[in-house]
N, C-alpha and C positions, 0 to 999 in steps of 0.2 A: 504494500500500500504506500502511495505517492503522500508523503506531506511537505511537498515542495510546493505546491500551488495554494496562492492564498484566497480562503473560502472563508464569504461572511458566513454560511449558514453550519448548525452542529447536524443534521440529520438531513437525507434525501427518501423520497419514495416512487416507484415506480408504478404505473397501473399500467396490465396488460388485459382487455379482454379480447374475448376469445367466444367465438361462434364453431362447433364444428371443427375447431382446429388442431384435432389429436396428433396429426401428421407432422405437423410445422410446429407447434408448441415447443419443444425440447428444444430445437435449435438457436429458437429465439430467447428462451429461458438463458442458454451455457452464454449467449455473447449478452445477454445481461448482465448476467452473475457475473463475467467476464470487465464488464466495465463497470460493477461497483465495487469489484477488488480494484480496480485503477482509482478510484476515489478517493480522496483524502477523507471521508467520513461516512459513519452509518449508511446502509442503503438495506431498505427494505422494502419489498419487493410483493404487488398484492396483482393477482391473477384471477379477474372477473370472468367466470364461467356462466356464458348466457343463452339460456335455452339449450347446452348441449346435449344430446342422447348418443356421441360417438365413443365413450367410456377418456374425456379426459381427466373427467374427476379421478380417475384411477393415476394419474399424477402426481397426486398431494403429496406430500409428507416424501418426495423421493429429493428433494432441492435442499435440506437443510431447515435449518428454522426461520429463515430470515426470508423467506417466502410462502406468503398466505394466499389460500388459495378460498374462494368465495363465490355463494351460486345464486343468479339470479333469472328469472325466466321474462325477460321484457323485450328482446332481441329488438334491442333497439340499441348503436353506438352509443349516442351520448349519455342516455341512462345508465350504461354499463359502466363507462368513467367515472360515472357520478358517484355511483354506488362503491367503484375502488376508491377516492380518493377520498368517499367520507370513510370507509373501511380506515384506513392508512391515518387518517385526522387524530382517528381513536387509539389509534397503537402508539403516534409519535408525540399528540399534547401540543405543545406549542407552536403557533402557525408561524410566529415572526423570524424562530430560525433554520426554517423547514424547506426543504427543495423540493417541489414535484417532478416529475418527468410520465410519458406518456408513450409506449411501444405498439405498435399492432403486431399482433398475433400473428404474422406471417412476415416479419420483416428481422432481420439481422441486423445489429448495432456495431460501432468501429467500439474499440476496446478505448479509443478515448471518450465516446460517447457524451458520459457524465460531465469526465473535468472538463472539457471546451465552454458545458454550459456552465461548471459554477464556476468558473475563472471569467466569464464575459462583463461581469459586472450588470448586466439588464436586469430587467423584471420577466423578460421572456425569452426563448433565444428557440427560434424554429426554423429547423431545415429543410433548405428547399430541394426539393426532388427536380432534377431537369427530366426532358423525354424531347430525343431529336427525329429529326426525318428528313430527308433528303429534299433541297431544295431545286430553281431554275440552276441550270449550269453543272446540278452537281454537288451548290453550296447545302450549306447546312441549316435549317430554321432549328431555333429552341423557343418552349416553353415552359417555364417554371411554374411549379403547383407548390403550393402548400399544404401538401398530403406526406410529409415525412414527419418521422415521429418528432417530439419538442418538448420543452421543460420551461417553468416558469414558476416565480416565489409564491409559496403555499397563502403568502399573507394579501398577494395582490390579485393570487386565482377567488379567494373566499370575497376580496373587495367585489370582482365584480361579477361575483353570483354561481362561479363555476360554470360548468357545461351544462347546457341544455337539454332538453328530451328529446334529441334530433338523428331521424334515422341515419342520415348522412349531413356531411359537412358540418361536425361539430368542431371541430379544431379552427377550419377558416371563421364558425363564428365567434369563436373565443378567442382568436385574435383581433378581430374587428372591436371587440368589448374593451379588452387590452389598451387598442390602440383610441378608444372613445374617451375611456378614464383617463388617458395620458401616459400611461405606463410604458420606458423602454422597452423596446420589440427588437431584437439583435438578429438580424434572418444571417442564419451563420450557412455560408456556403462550401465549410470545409467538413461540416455535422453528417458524417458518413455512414448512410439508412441503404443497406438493398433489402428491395419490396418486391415478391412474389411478384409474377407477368401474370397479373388476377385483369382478365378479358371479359368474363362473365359477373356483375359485381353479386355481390349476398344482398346488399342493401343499396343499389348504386354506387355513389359514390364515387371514387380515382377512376375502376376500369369500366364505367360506366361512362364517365368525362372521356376516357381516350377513345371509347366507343363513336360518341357523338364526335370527335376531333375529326373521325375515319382516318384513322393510323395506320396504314400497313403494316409499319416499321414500330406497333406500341413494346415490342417487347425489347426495345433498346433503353429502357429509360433505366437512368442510373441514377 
């Protein structure tokens, strides 16, 4: 564990939920677990199981202790965050010196993950996913989404309400909230997320946007 980076906050928490995703769960758990050993503090780690019937509750208890795993039937994104980060409220106590962060369930973390966000100094710090496709000539067009996983202070998430009950697109509206209250927004471009080539979406949402894009090329996005 790094305590070379200076961090205002003593404790961090991650929410993962999780629809159906027995398959991909594990891997996303290890570069978790992975980048809260790179942290210079606590990290604990809550795993919102929503409406699943593919046996990932058979999961629990194999990560250690420092990962809770939690069931709720509302298959709905945003309620599912909601429900991990009041879960994680309760286990860490105090919001002002407390980290969140926010994984999906089918996505891979950089083992620096965490420290980039708590060394940025923000209230937020959200990575942007590119996805390219071939342009006239040959050139290359890009477009950035705000669909990679993000982290932001537990005291400025509770200011403005937390997440929403929203099938999809609950991250772009909590950073919209974010940036309404005033609160630094650090769009960190070096915050290293690979996200499953999900074409068919669960709830819309990312592969439902590149759908609408009409992408040939949606499975280059890095």
């Amino acid at each position: 564990m790094s305590t070379a980076v200076p961090c205002a906050y003593d404790a961090a928490a991650v929410v993962i939920p999780a629809h159906n995703e027995r398959a991909e769960l594990p891997a996303c758990l290890r570069t978790v677990l992975t980048a809260a050993l790179c942290a210079p503090i606590p990290v604990t780690i809550v795993v919102v199981l929503d409406g699943c019937d593919d046996g990932s509750d058979e999961l629990a208890g194999e990560y250690g202790p420092n990962v809770h795993f939690t069931s709720v039937d509302v298959h709905n994104a945003g309620a599912a965050r909601a429900v991990g980060f009041g879960y994680a409220r309760s286990l860490l106590g105090d919001d002002a010196r407390c980290w969140f962060a926010t994984a999906d369930a089918d996505s891979r973390v950089d083992p620096s993950w965490l420290v980039h966000q708590l060394r940025s100094g923000a209230h937020m710090v959200v990575g942007v996913m590119r996805c390219y496709e071939a342009g006239a000539r040959g050139r290359q067009s890009r477009e950035e989404i705000i669909d990679g996983d993000m982290g932001f202070s537990a005291r400025a998430y509770w200011h403005v309400g937390g997440f929403r009950t929203l099938a999809t697109g609950e991250k772009a509206d909590l950073v919209e909230r974010f940036e309404a209250a005033g609160h630094h927004i650090h769009r960190d471009t070096d915050l290293s997320v690979i996200t499953s080539k999900r074409i068919q979406a669960r709830d819309h949402g990312f592969p439902d946007y590149l759908t609408q894009l009409g992408r040939t090329a949606a499975g280059d996005c890095a």
